[in-house]
Backbone as numpy.savetxt, mean C-alpha at the origin, in Angstrom:
# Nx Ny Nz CAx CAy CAz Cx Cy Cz
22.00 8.08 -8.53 20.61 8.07 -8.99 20.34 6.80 -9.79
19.38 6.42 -9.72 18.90 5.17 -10.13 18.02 5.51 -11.44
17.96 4.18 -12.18 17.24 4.58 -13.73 15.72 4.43 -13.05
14.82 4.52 -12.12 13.92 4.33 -11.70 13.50 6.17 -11.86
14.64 7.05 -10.99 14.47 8.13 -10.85 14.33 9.16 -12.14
14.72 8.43 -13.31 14.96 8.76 -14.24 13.24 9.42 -15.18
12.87 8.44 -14.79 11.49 8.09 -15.49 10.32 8.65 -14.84
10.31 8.95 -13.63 9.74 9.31 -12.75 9.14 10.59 -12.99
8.00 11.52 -13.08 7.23 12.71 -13.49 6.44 13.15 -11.72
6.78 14.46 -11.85 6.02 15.22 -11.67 4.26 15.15 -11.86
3.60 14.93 -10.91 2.19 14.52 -10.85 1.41 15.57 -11.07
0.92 15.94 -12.49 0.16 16.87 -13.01 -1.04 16.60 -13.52
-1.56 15.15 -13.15 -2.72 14.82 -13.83 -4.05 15.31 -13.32
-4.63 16.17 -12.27 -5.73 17.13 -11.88 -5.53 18.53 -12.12
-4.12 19.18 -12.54 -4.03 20.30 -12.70 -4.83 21.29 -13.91
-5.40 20.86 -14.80 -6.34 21.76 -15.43 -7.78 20.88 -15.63
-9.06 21.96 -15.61 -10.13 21.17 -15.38 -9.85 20.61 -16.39
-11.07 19.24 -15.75 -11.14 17.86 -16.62 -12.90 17.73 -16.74
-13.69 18.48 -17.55 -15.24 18.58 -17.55 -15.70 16.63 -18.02
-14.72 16.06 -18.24 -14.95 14.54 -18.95 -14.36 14.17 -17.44
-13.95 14.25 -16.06 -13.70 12.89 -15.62 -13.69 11.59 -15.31
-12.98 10.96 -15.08 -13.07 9.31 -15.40 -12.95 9.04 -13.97
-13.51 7.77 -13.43 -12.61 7.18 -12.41 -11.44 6.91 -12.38
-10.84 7.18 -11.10 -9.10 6.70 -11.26 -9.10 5.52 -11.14
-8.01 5.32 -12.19 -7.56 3.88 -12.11 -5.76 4.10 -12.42
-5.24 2.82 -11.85 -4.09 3.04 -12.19 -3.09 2.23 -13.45
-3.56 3.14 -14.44 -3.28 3.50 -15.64 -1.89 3.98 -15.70
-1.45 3.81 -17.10 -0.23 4.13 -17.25 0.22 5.40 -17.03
-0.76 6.60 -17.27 -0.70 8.17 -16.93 0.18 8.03 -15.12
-0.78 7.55 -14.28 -1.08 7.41 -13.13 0.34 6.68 -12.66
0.72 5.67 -13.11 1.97 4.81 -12.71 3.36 5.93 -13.27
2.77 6.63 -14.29 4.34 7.73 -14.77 4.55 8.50 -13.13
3.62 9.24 -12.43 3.66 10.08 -11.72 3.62 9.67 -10.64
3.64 8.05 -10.37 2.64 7.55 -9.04 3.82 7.98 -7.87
5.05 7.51 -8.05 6.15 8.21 -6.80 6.10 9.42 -6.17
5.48 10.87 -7.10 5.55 11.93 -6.86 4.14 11.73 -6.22
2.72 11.16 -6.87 1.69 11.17 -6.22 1.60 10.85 -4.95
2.43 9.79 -4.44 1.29 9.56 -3.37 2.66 9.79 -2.30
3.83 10.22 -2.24 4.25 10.86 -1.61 4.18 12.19 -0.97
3.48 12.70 -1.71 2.40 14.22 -1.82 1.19 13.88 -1.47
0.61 12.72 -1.19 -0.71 12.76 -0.92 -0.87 11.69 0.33
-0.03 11.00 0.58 -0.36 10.21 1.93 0.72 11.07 2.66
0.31 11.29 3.80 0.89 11.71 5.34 1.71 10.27 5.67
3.49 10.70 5.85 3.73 9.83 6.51 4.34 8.48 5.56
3.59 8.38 4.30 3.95 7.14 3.77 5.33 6.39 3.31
6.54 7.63 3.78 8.21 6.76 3.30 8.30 6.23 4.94
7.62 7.21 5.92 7.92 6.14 7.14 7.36 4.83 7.44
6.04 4.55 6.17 5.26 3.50 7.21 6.14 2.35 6.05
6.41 2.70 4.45 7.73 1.94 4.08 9.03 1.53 4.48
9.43 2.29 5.05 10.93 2.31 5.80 10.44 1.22 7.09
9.43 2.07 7.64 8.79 0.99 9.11 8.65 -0.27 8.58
8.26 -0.96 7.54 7.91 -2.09 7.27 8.92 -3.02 7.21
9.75 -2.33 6.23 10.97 -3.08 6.00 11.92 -3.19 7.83
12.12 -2.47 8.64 11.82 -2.40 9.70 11.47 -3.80 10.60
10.25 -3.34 10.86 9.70 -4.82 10.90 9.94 -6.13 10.38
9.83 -6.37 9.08 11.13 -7.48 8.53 11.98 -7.98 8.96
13.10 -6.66 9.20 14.59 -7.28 9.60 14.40 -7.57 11.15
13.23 -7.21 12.05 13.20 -7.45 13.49 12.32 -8.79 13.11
11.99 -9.62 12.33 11.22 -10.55 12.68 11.20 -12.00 11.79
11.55 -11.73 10.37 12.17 -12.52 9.23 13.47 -13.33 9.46
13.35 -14.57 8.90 14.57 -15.38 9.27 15.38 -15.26 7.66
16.44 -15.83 7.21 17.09 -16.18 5.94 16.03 -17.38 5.35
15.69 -17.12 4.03 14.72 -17.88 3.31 13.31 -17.68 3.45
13.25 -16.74 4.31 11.56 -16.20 4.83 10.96 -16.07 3.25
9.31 -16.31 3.04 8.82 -16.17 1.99 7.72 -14.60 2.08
7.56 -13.89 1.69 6.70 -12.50 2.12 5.94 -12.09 0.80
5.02 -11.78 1.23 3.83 -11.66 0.07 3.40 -9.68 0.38
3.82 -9.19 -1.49 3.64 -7.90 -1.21 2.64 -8.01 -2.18
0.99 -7.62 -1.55 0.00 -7.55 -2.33 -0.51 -6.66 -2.21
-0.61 -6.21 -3.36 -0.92 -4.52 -4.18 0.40 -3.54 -4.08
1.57 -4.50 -5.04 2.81 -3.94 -4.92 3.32 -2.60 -5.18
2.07 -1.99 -6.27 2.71 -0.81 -6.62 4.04 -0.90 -7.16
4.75 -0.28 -7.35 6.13 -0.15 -7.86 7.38 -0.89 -7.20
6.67 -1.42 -6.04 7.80 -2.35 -5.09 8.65 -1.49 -4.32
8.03 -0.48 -3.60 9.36 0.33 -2.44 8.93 -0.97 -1.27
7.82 -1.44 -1.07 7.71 -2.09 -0.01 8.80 -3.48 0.11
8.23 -3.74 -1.06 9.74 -5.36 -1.44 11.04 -4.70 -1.07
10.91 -3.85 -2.20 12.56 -3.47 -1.89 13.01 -2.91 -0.56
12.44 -2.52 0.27 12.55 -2.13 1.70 12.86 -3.05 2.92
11.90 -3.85 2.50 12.11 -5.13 3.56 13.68 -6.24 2.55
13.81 -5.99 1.41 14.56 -6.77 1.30 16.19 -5.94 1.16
16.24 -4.61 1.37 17.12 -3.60 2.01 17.58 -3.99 3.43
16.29 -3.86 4.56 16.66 -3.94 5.69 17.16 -5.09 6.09
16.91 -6.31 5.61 16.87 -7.81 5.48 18.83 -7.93 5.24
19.14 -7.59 4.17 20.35 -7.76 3.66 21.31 -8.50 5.27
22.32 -9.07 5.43 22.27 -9.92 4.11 21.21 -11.18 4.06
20.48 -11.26 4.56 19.29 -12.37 4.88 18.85 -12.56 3.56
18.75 -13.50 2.61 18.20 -13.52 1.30 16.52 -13.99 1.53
15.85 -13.31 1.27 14.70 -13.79 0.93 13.49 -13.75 -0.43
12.63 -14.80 -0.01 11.99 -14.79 -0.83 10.74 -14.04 -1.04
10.79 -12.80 -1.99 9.37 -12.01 -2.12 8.83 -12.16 -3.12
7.33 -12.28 -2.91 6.52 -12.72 -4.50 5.95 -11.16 -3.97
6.42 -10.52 -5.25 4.79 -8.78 -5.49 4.01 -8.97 -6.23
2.98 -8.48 -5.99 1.70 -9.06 -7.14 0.57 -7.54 -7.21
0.22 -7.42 -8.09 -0.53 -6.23 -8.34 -1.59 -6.48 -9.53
-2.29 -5.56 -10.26 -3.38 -6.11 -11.29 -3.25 -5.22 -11.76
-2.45 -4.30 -11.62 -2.67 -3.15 -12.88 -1.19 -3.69 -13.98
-1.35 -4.13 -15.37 -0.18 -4.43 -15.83 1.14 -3.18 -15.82
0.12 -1.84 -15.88 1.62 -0.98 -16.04 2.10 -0.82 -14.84
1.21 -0.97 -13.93 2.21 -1.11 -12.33 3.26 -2.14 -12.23
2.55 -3.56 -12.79 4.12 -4.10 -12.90 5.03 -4.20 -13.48
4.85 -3.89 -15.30 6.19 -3.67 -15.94 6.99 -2.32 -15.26
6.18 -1.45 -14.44 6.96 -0.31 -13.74 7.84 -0.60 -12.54
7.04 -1.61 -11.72 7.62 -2.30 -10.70 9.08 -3.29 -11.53
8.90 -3.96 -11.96 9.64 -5.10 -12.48 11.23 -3.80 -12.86
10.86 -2.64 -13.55 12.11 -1.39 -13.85 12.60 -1.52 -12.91
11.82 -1.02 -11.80 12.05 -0.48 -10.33 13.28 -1.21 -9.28
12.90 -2.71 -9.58 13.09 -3.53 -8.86 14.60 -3.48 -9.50
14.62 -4.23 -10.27 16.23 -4.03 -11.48 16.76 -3.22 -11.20
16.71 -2.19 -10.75 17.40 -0.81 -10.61 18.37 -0.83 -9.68
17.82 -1.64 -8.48 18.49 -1.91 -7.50 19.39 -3.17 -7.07
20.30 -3.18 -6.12 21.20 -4.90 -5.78 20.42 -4.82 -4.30
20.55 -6.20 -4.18 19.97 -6.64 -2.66 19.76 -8.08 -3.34
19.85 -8.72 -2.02 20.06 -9.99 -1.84 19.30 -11.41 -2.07
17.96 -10.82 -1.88 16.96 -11.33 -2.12 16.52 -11.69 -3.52
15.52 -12.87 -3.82 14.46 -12.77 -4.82 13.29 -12.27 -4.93
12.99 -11.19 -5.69 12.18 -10.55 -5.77 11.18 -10.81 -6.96
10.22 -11.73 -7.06 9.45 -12.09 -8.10 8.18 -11.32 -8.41
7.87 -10.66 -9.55 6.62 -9.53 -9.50 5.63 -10.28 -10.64
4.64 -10.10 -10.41 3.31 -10.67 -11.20 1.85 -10.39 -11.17
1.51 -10.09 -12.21 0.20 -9.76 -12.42 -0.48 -10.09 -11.83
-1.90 -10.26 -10.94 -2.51 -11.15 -10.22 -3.56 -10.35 -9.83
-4.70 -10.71 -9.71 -5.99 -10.20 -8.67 -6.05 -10.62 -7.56
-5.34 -10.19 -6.36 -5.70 -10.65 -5.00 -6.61 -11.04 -4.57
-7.90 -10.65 -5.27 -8.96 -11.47 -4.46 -9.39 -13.10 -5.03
-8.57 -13.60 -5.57 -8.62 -14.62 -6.46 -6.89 -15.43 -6.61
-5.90 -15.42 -5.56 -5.29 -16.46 -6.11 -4.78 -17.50 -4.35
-4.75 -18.19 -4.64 -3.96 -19.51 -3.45 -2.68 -18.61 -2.94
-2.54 -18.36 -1.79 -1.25 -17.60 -1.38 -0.70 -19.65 -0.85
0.41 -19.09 -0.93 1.47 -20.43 -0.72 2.05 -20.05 0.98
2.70 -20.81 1.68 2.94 -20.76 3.10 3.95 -19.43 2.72
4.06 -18.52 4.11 4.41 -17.04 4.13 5.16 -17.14 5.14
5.77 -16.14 5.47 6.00 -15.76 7.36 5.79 -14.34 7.36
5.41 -13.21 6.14 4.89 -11.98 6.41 3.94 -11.81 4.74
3.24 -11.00 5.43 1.91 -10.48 4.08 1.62 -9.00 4.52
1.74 -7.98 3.47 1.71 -6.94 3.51 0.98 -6.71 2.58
-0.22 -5.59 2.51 -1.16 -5.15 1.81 -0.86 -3.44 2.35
-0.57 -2.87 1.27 -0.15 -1.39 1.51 -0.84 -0.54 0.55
-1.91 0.15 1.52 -2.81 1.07 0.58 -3.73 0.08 -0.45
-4.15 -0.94 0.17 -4.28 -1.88 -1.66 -6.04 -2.08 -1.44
-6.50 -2.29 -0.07 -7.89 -2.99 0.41 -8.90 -1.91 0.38
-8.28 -0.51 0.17 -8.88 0.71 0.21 -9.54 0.92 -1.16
-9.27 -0.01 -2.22 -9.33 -0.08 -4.01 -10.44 -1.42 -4.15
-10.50 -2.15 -3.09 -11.33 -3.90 -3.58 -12.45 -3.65 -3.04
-13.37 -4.22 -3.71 -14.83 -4.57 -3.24 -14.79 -4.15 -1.72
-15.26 -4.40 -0.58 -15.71 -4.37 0.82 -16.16 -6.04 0.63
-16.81 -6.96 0.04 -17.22 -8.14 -0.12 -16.32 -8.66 0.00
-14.96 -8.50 -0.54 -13.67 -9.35 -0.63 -13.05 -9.22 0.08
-12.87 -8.10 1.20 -12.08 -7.48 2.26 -11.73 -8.63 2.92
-12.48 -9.30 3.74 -12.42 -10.04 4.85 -11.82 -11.68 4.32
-12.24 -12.02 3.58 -11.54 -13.07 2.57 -9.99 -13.25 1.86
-9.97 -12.25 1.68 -8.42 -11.82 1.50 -7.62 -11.83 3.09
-8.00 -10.81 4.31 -7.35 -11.48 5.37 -7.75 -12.69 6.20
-8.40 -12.84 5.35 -8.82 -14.53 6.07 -7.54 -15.53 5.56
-7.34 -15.21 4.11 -6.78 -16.37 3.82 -5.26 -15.95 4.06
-4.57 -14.88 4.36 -3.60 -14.34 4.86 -3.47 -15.09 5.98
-4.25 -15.06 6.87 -3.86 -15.95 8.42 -3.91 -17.05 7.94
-4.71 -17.81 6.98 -4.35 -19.36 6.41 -2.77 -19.49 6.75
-2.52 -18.48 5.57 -1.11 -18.87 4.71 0.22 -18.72 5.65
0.01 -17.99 6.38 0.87 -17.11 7.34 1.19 -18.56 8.48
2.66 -18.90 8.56 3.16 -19.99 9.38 2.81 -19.10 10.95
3.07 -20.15 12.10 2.98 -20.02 13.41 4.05 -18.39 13.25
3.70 -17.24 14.61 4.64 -16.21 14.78 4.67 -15.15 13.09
4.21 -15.77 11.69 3.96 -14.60 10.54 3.48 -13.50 11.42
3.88 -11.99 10.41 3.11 -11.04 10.67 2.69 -10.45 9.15
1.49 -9.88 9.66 0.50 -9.62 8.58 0.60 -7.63 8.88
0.69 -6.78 7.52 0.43 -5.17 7.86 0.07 -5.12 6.89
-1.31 -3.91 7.07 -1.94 -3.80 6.51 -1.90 -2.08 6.23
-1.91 -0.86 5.96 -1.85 0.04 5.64 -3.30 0.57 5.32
-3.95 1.48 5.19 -5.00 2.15 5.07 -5.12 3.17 4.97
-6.30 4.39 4.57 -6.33 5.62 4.47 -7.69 5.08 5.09
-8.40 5.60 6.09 -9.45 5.82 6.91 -10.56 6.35 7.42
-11.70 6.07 7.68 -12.07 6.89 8.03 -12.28 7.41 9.79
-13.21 8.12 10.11 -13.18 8.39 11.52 -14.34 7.57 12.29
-14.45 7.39 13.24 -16.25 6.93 13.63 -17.03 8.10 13.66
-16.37 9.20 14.03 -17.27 10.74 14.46 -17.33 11.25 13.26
-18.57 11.68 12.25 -18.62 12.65 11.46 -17.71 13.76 11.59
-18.14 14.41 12.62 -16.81 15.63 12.85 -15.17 15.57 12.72
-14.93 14.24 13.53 -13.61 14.52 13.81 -12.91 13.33 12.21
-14.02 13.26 11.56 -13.61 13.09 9.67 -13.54 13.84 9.34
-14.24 14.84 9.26 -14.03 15.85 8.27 -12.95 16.86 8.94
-13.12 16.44 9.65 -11.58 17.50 10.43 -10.39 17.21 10.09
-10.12 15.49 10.15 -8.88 14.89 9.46 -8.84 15.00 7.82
-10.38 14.95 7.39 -10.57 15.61 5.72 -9.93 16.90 5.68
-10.15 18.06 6.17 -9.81 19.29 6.29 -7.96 19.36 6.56
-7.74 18.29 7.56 -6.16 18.51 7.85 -4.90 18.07 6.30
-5.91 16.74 5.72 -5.56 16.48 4.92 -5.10 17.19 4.09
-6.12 17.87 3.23 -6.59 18.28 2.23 -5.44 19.75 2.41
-5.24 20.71 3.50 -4.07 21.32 4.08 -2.60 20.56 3.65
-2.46 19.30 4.11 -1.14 18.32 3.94 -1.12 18.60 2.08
-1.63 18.40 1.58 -1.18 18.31 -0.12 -1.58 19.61 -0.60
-2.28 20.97 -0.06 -1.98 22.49 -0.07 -0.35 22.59 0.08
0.10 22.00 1.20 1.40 22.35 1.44 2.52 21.56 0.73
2.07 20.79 0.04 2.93 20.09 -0.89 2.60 20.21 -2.37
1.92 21.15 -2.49 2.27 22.17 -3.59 0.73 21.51 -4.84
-0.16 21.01 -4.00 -1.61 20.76 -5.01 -2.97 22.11 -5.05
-2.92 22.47 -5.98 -3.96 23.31 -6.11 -5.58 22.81 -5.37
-6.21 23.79 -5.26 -7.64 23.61 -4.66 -8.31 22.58 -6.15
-8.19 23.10 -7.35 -8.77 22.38 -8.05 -8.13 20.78 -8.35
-7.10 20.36 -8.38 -6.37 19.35 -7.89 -6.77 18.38 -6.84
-7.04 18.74 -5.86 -8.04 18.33 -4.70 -9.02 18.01 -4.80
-9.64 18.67 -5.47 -11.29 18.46 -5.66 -11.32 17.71 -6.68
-10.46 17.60 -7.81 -10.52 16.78 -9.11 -10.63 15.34 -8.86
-9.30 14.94 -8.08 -8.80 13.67 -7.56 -9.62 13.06 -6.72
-10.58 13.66 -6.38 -11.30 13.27 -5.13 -12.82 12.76 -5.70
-13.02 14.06 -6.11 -14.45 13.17 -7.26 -13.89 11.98 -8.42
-12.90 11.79 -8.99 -12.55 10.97 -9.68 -12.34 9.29 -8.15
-11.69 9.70 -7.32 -11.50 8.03 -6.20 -12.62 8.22 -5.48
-13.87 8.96 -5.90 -15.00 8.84 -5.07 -15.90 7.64 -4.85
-15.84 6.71 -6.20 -16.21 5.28 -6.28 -15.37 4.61 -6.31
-14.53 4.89 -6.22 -13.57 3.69 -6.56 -12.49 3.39 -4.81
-12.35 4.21 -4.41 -11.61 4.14 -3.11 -12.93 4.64 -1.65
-12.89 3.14 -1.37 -14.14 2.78 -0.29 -13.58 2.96 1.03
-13.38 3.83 1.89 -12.73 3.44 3.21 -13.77 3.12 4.45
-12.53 1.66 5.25 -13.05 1.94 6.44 -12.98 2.31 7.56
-13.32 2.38 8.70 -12.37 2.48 9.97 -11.92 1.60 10.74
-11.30 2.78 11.23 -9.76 1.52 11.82 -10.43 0.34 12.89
-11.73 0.67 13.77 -12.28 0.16 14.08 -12.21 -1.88 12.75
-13.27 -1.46 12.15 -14.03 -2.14 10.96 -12.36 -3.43 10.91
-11.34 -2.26 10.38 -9.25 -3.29 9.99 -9.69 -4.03 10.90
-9.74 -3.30 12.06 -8.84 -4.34 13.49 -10.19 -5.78 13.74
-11.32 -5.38 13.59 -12.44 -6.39 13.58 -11.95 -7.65 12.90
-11.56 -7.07 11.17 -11.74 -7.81 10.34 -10.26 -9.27 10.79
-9.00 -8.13 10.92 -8.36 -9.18 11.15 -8.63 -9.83 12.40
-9.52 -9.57 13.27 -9.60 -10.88 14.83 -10.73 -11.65 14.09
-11.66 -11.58 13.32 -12.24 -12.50 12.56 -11.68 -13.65 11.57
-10.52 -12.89 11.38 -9.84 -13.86 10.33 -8.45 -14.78 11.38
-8.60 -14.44 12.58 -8.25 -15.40 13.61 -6.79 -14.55 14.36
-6.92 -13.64 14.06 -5.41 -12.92 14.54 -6.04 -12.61 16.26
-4.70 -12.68 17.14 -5.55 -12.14 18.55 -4.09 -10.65 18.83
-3.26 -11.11 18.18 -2.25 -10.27 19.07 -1.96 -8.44 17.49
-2.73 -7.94 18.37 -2.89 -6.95 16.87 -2.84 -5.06 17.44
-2.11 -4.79 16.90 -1.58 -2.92 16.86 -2.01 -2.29 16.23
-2.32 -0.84 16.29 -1.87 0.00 15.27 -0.30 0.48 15.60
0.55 0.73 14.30 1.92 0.43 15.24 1.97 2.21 14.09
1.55 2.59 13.33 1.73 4.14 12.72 0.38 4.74 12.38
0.19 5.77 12.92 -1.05 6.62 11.66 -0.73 7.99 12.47
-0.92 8.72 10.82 -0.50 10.14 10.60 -2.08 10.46 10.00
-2.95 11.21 10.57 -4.08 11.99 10.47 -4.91 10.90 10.00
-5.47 10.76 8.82 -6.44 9.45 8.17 -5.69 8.48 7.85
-4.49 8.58 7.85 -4.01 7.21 6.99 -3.03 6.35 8.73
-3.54 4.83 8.38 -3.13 4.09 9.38 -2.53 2.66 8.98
-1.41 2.17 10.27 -0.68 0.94 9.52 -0.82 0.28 10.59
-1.64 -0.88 10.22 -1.77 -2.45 10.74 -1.17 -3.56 11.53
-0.24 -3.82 12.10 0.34 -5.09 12.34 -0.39 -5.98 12.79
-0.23 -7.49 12.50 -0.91 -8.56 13.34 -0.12 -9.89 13.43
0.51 -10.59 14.42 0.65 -11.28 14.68 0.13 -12.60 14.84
0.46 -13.88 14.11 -0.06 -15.05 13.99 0.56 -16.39 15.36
């Protein structure tokens, strides 16, 4: 067991009403529990991590540079730089919530692997990415403006050398009214069965009601052939939530 696991809580923050709710943000409350959260709440999400890193070791050379933006706690770094071994590479993680990264920065320490793993504060929609050969945005574009969306993978294909691949991760919506709320409904079942109360559900949901904008998978795949990608997948999605690849 790792000192990561140590620290790690049980996600109880919708369990008794909250008549004051706030928007979610990810706050230090939010980063104590976030492992248990969103493993319980995304369909699928240790495979589309494991898949990534995955991808990496099928496509990354030794010294590859990879950009994990909206790192969260770094399973994505540390995944690709797991599967990678012994290939040393270079990963910059970058996130904007500070307790996500002094949590990430624990996280990362916790573990050996081969690589450099550099973590830093940053607003993605605002810094110079440096030449890449992969850029990963996991769960992160679902939290930014819609104004900034397309700008951010714009400048991803900038940065991204000849053959980079770019994944992008998402929670989604449907084009059909119906067959949304149906994947709403399947959902909302998925974290019943992983042990969230009805009021839990409903809490969390009016709280990321402004704050988490989705689009459809349609809208992803647009955005990246606008930002110049031609060779592009969905290579995972489990009910609403979907993962990206694109080839440069």
């Amino acid at each position: 067991m790792s000192q990561q696991d140590n620290i790690n809580q049980t996600d109880t923050l919708f369990s008794q009403a909250r008549p004051d709710l706030h928007p979610f943000t990810f706050n230090q409350a939010v980063v104590d529990v976030f492992p248990d959260m969103i493993n319980r709440s995304v369909p699928g999400y240790q495979t589309i991590v494991d898949g990534i890193g995955k991808i990496a070791k099928n496509t990354l050379a030794d010294n590859s540079h990879v950009y994990d933006l909206g790192c969260s706690t770094g399973s994505v770094s540390l995944s690709i730089a797991k599967q990678c071994a012994p290939n040393a590479l270079r990963i910059s993680a970058i996130d904007n919530s500070e307790a996500m990264v002094k949590r990430c920065r624990q996280h990362i320490a916790s573990y050996r692997h081969c690589s450099t793993i550099n973590v830093s504060e940053g607003d993605i929609t605002n810094i110079s990415l440096l030449p890449c050969n992969m850029a990963v945005i996991n769960f992160t574009l679902q939290f930014i403006s819609q104004e900034h969306r397309q700008k951010i993978v714009s400048d991803i294909y900038r940065a991204l050398e000849p053959g980079g691949i770019c994944i992008i991760s998402e929670k989604i919506k449907a084009n059909s009214e119906s067959v949304n709320h149906l994947l709403i409904d399947l959902h909302h079942d998925f974290k019943r069965d992983n042990g969230y109360s009805d009021l839990e559900i409903s809490q969390k949901r009016s709280a990321l009601e402004d704050v988490m904008i989705l689009d459809t998978l349609d809208t992803h795949l647009n955005r990246m052939r606008t930002a110049g990608f031609t060779e592009i997948s969905t290579w995972y999605q489990n009910l609403n939530f979907a993962s990206m690849v694109a080839i440069k």
